[in-house]
C-alpha atoms as an extended CHARMM CRD file, in Angstrom:
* protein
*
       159  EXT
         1         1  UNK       CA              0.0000000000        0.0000000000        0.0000000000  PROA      1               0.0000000000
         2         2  UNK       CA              2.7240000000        2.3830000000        0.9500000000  PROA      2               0.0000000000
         3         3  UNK       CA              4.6850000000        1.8350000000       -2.2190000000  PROA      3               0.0000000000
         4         4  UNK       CA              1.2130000000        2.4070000000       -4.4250000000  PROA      4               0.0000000000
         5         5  UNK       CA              1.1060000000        5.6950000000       -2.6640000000  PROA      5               0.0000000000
         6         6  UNK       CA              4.7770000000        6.6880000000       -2.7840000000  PROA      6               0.0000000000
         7         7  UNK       CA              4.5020000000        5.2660000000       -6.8630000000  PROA      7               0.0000000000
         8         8  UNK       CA              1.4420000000        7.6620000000       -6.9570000000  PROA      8               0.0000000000
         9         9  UNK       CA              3.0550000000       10.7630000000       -5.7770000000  PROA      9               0.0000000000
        10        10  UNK       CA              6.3990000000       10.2940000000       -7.7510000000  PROA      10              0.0000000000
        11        11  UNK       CA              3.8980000000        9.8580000000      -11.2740000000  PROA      11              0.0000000000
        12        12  UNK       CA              1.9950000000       12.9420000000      -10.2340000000  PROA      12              0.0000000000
        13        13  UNK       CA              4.9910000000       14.6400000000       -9.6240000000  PROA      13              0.0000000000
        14        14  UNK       CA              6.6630000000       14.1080000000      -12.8960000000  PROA      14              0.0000000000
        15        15  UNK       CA              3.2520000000       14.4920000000      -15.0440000000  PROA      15              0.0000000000
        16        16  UNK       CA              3.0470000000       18.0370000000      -13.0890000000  PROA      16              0.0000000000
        17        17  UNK       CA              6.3160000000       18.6490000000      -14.4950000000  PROA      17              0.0000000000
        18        18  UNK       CA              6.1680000000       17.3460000000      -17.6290000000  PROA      18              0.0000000000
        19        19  UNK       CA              2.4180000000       19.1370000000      -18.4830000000  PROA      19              0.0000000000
        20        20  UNK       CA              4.0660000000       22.0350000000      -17.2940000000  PROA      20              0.0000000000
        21        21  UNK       CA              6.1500000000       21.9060000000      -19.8210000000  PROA      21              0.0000000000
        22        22  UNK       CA              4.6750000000       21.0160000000      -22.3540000000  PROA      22              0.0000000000
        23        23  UNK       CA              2.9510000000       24.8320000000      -22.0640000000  PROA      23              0.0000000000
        24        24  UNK       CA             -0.3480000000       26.1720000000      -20.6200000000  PROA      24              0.0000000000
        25        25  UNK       CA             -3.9370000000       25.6990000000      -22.9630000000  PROA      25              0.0000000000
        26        26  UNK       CA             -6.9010000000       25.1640000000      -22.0690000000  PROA      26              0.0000000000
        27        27  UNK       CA             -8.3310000000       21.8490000000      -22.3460000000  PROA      27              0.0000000000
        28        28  UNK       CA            -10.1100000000       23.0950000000      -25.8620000000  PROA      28              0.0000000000
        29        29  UNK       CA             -7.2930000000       24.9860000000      -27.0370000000  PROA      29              0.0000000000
        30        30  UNK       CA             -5.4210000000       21.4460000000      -27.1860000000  PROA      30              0.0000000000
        31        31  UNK       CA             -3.3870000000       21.0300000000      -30.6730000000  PROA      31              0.0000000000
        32        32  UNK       CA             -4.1210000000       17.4950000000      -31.9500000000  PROA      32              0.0000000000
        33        33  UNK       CA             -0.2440000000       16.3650000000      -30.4590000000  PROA      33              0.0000000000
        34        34  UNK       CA             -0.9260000000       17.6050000000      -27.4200000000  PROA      34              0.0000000000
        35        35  UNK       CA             -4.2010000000       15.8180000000      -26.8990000000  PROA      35              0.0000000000
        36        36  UNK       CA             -2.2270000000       12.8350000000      -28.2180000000  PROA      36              0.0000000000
        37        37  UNK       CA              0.5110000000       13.3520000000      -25.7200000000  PROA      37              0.0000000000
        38        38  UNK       CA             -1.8800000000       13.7560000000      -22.9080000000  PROA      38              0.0000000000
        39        39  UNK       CA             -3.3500000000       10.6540000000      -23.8100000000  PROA      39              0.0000000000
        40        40  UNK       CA             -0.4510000000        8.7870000000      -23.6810000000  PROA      40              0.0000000000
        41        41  UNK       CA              1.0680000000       10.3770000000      -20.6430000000  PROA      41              0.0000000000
        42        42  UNK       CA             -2.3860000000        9.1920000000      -18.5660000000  PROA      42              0.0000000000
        43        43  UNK       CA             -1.9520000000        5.7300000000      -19.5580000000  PROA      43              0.0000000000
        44        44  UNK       CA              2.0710000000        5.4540000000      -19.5240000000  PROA      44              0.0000000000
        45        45  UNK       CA              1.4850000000        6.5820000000      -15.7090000000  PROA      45              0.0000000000
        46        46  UNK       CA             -0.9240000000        4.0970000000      -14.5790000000  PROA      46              0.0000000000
        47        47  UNK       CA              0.6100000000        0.6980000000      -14.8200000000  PROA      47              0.0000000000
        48        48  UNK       CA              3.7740000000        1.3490000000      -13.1920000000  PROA      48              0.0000000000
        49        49  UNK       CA              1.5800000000        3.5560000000      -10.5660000000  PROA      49              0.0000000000
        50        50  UNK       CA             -0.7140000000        0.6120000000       -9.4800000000  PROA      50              0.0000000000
        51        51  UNK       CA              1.1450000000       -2.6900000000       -9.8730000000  PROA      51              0.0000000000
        52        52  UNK       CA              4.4150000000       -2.7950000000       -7.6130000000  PROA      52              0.0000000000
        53        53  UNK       CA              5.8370000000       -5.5960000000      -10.4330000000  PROA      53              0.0000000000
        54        54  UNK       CA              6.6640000000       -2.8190000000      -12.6280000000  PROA      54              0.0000000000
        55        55  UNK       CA              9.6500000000       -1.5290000000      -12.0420000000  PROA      55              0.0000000000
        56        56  UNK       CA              8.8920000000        2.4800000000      -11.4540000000  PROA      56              0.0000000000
        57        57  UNK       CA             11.6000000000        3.5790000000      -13.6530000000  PROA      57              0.0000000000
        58        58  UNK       CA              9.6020000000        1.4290000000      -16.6790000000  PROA      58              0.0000000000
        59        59  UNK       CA              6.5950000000        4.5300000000      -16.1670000000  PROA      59              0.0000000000
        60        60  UNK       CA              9.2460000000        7.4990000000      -15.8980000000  PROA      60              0.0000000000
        61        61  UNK       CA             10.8940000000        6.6930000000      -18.6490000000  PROA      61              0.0000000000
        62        62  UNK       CA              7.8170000000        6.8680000000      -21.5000000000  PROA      62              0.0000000000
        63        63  UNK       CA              6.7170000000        9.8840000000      -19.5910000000  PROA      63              0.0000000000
        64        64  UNK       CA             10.0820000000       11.8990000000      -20.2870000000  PROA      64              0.0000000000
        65        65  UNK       CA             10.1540000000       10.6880000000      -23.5320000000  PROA      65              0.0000000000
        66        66  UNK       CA              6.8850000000       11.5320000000      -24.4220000000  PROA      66              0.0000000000
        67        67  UNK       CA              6.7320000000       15.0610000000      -22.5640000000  PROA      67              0.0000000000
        68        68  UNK       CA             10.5380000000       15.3850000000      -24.5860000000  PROA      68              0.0000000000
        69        69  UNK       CA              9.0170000000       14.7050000000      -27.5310000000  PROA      69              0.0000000000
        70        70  UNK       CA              6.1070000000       16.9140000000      -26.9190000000  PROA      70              0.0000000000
        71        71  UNK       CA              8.4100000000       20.0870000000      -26.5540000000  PROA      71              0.0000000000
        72        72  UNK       CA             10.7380000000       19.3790000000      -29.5670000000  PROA      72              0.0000000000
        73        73  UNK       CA              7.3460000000       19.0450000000      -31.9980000000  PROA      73              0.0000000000
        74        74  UNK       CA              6.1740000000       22.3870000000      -30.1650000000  PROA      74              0.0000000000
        75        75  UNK       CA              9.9300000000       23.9820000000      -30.7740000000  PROA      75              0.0000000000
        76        76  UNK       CA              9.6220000000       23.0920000000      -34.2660000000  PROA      76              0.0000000000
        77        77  UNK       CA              6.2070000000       24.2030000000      -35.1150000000  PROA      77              0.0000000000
        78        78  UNK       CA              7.4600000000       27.3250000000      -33.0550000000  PROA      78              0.0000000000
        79        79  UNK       CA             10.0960000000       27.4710000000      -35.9620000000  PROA      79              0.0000000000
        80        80  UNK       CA              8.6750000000       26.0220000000      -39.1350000000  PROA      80              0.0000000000
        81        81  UNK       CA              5.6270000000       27.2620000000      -40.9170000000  PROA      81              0.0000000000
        82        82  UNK       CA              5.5470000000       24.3120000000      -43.4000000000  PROA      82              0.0000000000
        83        83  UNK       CA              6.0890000000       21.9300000000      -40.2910000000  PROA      83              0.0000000000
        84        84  UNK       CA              3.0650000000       23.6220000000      -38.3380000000  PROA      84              0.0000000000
        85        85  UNK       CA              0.7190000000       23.1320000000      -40.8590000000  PROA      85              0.0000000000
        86        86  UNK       CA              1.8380000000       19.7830000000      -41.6710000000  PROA      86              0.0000000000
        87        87  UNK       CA              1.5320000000       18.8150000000      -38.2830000000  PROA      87              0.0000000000
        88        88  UNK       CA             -1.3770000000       20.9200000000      -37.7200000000  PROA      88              0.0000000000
        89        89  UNK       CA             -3.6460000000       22.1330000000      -40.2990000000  PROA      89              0.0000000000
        90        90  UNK       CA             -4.0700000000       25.1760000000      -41.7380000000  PROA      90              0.0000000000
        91        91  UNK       CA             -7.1980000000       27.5750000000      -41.5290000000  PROA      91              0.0000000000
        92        92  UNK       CA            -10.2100000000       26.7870000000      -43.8230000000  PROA      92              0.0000000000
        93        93  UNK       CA            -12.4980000000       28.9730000000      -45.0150000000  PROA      93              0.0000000000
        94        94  UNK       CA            -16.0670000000       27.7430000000      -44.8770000000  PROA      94              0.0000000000
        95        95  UNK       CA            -17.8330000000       31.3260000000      -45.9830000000  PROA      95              0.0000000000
        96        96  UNK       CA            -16.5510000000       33.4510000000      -48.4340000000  PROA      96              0.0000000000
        97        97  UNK       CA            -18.3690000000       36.6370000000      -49.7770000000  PROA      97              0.0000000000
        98        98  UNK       CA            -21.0940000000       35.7170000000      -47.3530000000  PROA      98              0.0000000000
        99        99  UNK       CA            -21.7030000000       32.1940000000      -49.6320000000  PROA      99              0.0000000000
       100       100  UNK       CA            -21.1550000000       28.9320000000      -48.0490000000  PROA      100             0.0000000000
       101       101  UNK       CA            -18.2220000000       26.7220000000      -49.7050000000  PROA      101             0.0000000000
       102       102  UNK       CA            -19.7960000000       23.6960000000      -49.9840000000  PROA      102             0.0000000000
       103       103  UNK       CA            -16.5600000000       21.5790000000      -50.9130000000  PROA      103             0.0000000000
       104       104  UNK       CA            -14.6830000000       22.9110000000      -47.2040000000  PROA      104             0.0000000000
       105       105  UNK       CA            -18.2800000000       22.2850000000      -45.4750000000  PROA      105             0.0000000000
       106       106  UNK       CA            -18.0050000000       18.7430000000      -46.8020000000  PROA      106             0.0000000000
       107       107  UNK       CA            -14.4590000000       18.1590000000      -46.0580000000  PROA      107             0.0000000000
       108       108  UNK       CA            -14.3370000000       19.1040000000      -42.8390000000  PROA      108             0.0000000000
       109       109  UNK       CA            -17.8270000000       17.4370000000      -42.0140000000  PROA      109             0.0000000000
       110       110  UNK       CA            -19.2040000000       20.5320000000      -40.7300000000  PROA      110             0.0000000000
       111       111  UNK       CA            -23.2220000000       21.3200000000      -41.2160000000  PROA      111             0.0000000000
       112       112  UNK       CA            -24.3840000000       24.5290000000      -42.8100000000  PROA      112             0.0000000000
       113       113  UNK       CA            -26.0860000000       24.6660000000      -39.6250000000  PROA      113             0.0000000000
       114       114  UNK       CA            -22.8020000000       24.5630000000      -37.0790000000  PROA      114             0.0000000000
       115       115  UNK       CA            -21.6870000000       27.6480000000      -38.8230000000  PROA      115             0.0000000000
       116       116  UNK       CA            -24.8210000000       29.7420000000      -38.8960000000  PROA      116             0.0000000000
       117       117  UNK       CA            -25.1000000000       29.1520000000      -35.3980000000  PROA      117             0.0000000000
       118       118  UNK       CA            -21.4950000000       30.0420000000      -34.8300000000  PROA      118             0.0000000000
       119       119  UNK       CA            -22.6690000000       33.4630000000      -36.5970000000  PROA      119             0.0000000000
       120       120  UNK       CA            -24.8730000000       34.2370000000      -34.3030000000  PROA      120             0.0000000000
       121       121  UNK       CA            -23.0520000000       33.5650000000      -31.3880000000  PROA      121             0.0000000000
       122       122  UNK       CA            -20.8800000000       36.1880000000      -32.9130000000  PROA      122             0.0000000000
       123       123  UNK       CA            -24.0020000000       38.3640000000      -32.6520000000  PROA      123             0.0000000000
       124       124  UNK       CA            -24.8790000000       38.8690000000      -36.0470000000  PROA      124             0.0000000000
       125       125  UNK       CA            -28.1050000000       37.3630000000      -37.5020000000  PROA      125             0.0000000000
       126       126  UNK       CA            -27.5760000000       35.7130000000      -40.3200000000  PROA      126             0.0000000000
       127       127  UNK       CA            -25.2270000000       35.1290000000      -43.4430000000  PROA      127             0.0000000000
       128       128  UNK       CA            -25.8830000000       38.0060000000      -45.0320000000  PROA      128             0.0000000000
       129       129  UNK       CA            -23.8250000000       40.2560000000      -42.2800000000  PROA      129             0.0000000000
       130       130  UNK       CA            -20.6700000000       38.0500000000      -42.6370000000  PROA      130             0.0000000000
       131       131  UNK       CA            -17.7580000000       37.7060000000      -45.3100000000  PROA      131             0.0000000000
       132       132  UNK       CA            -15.8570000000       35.2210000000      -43.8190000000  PROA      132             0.0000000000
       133       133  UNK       CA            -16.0050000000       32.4100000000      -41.9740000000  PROA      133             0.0000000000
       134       134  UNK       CA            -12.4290000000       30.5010000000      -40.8680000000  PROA      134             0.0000000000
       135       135  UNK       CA            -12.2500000000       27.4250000000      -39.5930000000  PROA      135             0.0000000000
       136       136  UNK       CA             -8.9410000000       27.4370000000      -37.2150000000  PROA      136             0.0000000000
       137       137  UNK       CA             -6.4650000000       24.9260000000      -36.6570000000  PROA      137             0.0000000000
       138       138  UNK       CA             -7.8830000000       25.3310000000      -32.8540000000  PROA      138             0.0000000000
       139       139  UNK       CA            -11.2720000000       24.3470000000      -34.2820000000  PROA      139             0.0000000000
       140       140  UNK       CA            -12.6900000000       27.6460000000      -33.6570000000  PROA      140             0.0000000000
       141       141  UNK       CA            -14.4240000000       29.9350000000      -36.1580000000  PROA      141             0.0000000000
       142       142  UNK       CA            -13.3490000000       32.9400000000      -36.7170000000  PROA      142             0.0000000000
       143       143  UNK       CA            -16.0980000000       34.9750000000      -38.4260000000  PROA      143             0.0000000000
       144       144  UNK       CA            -15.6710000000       38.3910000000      -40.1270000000  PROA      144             0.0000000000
       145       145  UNK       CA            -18.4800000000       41.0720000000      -40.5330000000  PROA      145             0.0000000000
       146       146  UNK       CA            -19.1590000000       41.8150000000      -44.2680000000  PROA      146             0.0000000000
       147       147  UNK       CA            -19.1250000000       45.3300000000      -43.8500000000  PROA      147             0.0000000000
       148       148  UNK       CA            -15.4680000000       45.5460000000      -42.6510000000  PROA      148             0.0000000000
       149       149  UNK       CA            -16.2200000000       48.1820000000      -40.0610000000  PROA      149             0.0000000000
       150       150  UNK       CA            -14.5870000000       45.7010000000      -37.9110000000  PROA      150             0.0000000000
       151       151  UNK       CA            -11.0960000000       44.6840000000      -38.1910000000  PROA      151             0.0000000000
       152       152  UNK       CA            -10.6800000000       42.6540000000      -35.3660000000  PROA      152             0.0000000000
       153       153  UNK       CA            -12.0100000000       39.0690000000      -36.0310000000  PROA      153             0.0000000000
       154       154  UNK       CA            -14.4710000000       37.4480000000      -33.3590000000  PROA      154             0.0000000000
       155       155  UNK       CA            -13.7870000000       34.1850000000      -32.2980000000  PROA      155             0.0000000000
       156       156  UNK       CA            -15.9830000000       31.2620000000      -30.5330000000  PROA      156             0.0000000000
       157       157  UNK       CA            -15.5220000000       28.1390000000      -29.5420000000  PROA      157             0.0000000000
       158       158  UNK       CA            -16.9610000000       24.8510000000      -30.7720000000  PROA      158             0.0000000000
       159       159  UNK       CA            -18.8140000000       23.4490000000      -27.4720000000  PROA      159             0.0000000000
């Protein structure tokens, strides 16, 4: 029992650490590598955590690796456009002119629908006050007024 808790505390510990690194988001705000990474940090903790046959050192040492790994990709997004998008995605537009594009709608399996309502949790009304819609890498929407009294773009999350 004592060495599940002392296992416990030494893999919180390190995840602190290592999440800490990794940078601060919010859970929603999570790149796809990071969600990946804290995926595979939960479960590389747990085994070595709960079941005193595993050596400890077999759970810290996928845990640096991935957190290391975590904080080179984010060094070289940091550094490389081409290796950012790659990795992950670049902004689509889904409204254009204040007319849906059908063919981004369809690729990125989001509903005519998802957007409007986007637009008005922007607080316009309808299409017909927008020019732009952007879908981010984030997975937000970024939606610009047609009348381009506004520079600034508003931005809302997907709940």
């Amino acid at each position: 029992m004592t060495a599940i808790l002392f296992r416990t505390g030494i893999s919180y510990l390190l995840l602190l650490c290592i999440v800490r690194l990794m940078g601060k988001r919010q859970i929603g705000e999570l790149q796809m590598t990071e969600f990946i990474s804290a995926m595979l940090l939960s479960q590389a903790a747990v085994f070595p955590m709960t079941d005193p046959d595993i050596p400890l050192l077999f759970g810290i040492l996928p845990l640096v690796c991935i957190g290391s790994l975590e904080v080179i990709l984010a060094m070289l997004c940091a550094k490389s456009t081409a290796f950012r998008h790659f990795l992950e995605g670049k902004p689509i537009t889904l409204v254009e002119n204040g007319a849906y594009l059908d063919d981004n709608l369809t690729r990125t399996r989001i509903s005519r629908e998802e957007v409007l309502s986007q637009i008005r949790n922007n607080g316009y009304t309808g299409l017909e006050e927008v020019d732009k819609v952007i879908l981010e890498p984030t997975g937000n929407m970024s939606v610009l007024p047609a009348d381009g009294s506004n520079t600034t773009a508003q931005t809302g999350g997907a709940p």
